[in-house]
C-alpha positions in Angstrom: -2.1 14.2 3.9 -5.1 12.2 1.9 -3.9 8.8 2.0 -1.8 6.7 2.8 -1.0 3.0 1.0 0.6 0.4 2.8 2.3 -2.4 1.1 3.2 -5.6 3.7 6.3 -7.0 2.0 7.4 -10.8 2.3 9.6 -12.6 -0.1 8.2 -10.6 -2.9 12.1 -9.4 -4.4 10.3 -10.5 -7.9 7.5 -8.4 -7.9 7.7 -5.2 -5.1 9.9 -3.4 -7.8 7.3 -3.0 -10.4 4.9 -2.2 -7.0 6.0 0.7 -5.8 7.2 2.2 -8.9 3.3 2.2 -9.9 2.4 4.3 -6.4 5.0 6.9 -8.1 3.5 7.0 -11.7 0.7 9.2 -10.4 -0.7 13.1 -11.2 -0.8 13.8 -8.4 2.1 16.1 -5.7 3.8 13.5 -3.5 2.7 15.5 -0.5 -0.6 14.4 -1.2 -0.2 10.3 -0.4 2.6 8.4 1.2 3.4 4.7 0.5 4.8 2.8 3.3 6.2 -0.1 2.9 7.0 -3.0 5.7 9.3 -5.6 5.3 8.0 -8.4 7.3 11.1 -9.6 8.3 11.5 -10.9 4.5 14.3 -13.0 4.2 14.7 -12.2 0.6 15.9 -9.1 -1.6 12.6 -7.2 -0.9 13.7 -4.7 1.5 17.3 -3.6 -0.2 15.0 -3.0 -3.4 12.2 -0.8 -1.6 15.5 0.8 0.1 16.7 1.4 -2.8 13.4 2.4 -4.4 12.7 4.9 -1.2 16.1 6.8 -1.5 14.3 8.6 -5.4 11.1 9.1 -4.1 10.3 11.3 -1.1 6.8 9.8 0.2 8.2 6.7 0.4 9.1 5.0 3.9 10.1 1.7 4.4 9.3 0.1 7.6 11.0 -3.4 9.1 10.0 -5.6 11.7 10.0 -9.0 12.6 7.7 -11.7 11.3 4.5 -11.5 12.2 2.0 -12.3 9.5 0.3 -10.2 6.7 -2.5 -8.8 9.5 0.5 -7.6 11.9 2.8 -6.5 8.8 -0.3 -4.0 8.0 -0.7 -3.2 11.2 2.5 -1.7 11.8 1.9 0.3 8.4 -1.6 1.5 10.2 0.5 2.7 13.0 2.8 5.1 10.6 0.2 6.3 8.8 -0.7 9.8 8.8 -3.1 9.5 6.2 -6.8 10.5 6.3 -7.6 6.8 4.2 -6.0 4.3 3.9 -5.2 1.6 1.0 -3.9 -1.9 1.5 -1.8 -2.6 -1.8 -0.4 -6.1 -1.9 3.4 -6.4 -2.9 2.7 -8.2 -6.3 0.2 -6.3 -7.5 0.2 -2.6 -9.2 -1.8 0.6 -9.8 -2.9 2.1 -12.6 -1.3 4.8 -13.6 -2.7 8.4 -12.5 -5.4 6.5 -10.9 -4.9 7.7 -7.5 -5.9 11.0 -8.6 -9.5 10.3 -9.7 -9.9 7.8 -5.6 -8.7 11.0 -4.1 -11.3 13.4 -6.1 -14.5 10.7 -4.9 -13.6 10.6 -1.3 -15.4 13.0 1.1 -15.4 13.5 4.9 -18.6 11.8 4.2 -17.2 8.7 3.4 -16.2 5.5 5.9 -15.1 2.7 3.5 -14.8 3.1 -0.2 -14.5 -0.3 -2.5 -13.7 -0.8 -6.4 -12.9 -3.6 -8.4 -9.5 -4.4 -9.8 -8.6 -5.9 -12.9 -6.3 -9.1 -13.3 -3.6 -8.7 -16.0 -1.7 -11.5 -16.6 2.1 -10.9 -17.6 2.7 -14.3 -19.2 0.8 -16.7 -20.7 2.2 -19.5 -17.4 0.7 -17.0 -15.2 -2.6 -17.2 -13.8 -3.5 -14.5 -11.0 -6.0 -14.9 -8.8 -8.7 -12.2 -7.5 -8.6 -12.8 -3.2 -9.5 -9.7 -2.4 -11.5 -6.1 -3.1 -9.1 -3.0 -2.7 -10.6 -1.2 -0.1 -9.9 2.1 1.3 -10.5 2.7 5.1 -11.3 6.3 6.6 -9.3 6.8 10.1 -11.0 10.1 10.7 -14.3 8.2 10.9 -13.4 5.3 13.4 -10.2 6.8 15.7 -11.1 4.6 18.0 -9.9 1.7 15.4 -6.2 3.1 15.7 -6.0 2.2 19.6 -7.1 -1.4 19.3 -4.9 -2.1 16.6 -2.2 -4.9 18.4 1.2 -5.8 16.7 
């Protein structure tokens, strides 16, 4: 498997629907990624939707454990990985359709880290989304050692 994209979930019920439906509206064979989602101990809707979610789509697996903090909630998705890269997706954002497609055709054994830029769509005129981050996309087959200092 090529990558894997892990999506920390916490009190996101509003948005983790439209989240991981957009890991699934790719052109690409499921056997190719996974998504795997963790429910940081959400005290919300989140995980009964990304149950639900998981139960129609086969590279799907959701993960639960107790509140720990966005670094430890991706942590945990590290640890289930089996993913030759992998992609840190936040639960209220989305990806472009048949996008993961043209990452997969630019990554090499060659490459360590791989960065792009995102684009901020707003879905309402009250909302106003913030860029924190880059997406970036981590090799594990470069850095194994990585994996065994990894701490939940």
């Amino acid at each position: 498997m090529k990558l894997s994209i892990i999506i920390p979930m916490y009190k996101v019920e509003l948005y983790v629907e439209r989240c991981l439906l957009s890991t699934q509206k790719q052109d690409i064979p499921y056997s190719d990624y996974e998504v795997i989602a963790v429910n940081d101990g959400s005290p919300d809707n989140s995980l009964n939707i990304a149950l639900q979610i998981a139960e129609q789509y086969p590279n799907i697996k959701v993960i639960t454990r107790e509140n720990g903090g966005l670094s430890a909630a991706r942590n945990t998705g590290v640890l289930h990985a089996s993913g030759d890269y992998i992609w840190f997706v936040d639960s209220d954002d989305e990806i472009y359709a048949n996008s993961i497609n043209n990452i997969l055709k630019n990554l090499d054994s060659n490459v360590n880290c791989y960065y792009f830029s995102s684009k901020v769509i707003n879905y309402s005129p009250e909302v106003l989304k913030k860029i924190i981050d880059i997406p970036i996309i981590v090799s594990l087959t470069s850095y194994p050692a990585r994996i065994n200092t990894i701490h939940h």
